[in-house]
C-alpha positions in Angstrom: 160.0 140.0 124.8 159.4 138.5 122.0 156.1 135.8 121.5 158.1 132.8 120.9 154.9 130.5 120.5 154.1 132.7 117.4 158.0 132.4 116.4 157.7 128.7 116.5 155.0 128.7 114.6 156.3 130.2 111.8 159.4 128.5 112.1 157.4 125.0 111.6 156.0 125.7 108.6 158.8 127.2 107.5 160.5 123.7 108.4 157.4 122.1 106.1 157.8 124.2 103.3 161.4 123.2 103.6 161.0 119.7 103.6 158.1 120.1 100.5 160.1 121.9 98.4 163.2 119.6 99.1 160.9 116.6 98.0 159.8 118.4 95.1 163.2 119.0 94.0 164.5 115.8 94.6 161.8 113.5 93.4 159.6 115.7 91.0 161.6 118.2 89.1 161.0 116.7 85.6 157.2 117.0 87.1 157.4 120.2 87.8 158.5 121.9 84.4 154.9 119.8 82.6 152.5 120.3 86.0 151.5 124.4 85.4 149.6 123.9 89.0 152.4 122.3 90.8 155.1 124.7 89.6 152.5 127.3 90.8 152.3 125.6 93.7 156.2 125.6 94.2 156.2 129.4 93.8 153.9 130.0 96.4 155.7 127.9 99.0 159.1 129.7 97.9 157.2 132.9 98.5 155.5 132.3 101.9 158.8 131.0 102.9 160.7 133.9 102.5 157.7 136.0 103.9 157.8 134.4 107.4 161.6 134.6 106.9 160.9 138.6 106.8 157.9 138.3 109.5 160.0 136.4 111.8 163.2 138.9 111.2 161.0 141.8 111.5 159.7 140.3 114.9 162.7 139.6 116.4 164.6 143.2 115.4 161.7 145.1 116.6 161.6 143.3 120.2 165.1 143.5 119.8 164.8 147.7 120.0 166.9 147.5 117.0 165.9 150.2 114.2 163.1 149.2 111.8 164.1 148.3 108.4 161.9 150.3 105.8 162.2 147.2 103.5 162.2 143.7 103.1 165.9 143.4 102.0 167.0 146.0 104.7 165.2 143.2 107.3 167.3 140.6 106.1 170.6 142.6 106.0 169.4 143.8 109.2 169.4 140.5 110.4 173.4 140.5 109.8 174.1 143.5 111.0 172.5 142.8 114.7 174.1 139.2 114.7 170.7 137.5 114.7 172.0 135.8 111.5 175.7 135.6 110.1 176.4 138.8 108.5 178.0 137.2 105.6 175.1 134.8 104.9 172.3 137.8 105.2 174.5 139.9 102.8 174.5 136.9 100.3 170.4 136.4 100.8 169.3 139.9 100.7 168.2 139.8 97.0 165.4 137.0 98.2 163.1 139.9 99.0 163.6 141.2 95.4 163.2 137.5 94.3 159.9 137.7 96.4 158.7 140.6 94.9 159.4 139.0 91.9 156.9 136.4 92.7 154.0 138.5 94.3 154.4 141.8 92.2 156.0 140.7 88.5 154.2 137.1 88.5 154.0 137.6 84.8 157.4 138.2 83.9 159.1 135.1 86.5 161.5 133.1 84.8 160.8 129.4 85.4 164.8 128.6 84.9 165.3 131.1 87.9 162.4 129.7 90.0 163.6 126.2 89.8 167.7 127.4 90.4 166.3 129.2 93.6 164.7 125.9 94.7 167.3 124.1 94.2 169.0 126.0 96.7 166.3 127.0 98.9 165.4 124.6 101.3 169.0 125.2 103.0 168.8 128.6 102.7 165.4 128.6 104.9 166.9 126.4 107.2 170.2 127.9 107.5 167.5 131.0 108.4 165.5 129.2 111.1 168.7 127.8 112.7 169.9 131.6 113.3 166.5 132.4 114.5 166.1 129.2 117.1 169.8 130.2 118.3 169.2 133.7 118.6 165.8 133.7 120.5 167.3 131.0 122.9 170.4 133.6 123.5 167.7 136.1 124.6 164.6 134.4 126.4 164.0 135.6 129.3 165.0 133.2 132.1 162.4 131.6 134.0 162.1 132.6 137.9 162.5 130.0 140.1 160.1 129.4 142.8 
């Protein structure tokens, strides 16, 4: 089965990265479009989230004996199709892998109005993610023996 303390895990800093960029948004956007080393910083936290989203979907479809996706946007369409997220939800996310790409691969040609519009909605989006994935591996733990 799958290793839920590495699952939980990711999930919290997934949930801190959540909350960060929330605060950011809320409280610092007019910051954020002067500070070159805090937008960086918001970048980063949008990409790490999405990569444990992938990690943690990966995880979870594998142990799942579900096919492995070849991509990163197959994972989180994947994640619909096997009902570990809504389908409709993963269908409307899947271009957050090309949006990650964006980030680590194309740094140089990000568009800040894009970056900020994708926090904006973000933090939800994660959690909306981490929800699905609490719910699912609950569904299928293994239940404990009893003595």
């Amino acid at each position: 089965m799958f290793n839920a303390d590495t699952v939980k895990d990711k999930l919290f800093r997934l949930k801190q990265n959540s909350d960060f960029i929330d605060d950011l948004m809320k409280n610092r956007e007019s910051e954020l479009r002067k500070d070159r080393p805090l937008y960086n910083g918001l970048e980063h936290l949008l990409q790490i989230s999405i990569e444990i989203i992938i990690d943690i979907g990966s995880h979870l479809l594998a142990e799942g004996s579900h096919d492995t996706p070849s991509t990163y946007e197959q994972v989180i369409l994947a994640l619909g199709e096997y009902g570990i997220v809504n389908e409709k939800f993963a269908k409307a996310q899947a271009d957050m892998a090309r949006f990650r790409n964006l980030l680590v691969h194309d740094y140089d040609k990000t568009n800040p109005e894009r970056v900020m519009e994708y926090a904006q909605k973000a933090p939800e989006i994660f959690r909306t993610f981490g929800k699905a994935f609490v719910d699912y591996m609950e569904k299928n733990s293994e239940p404990k023996k009893k003595l």
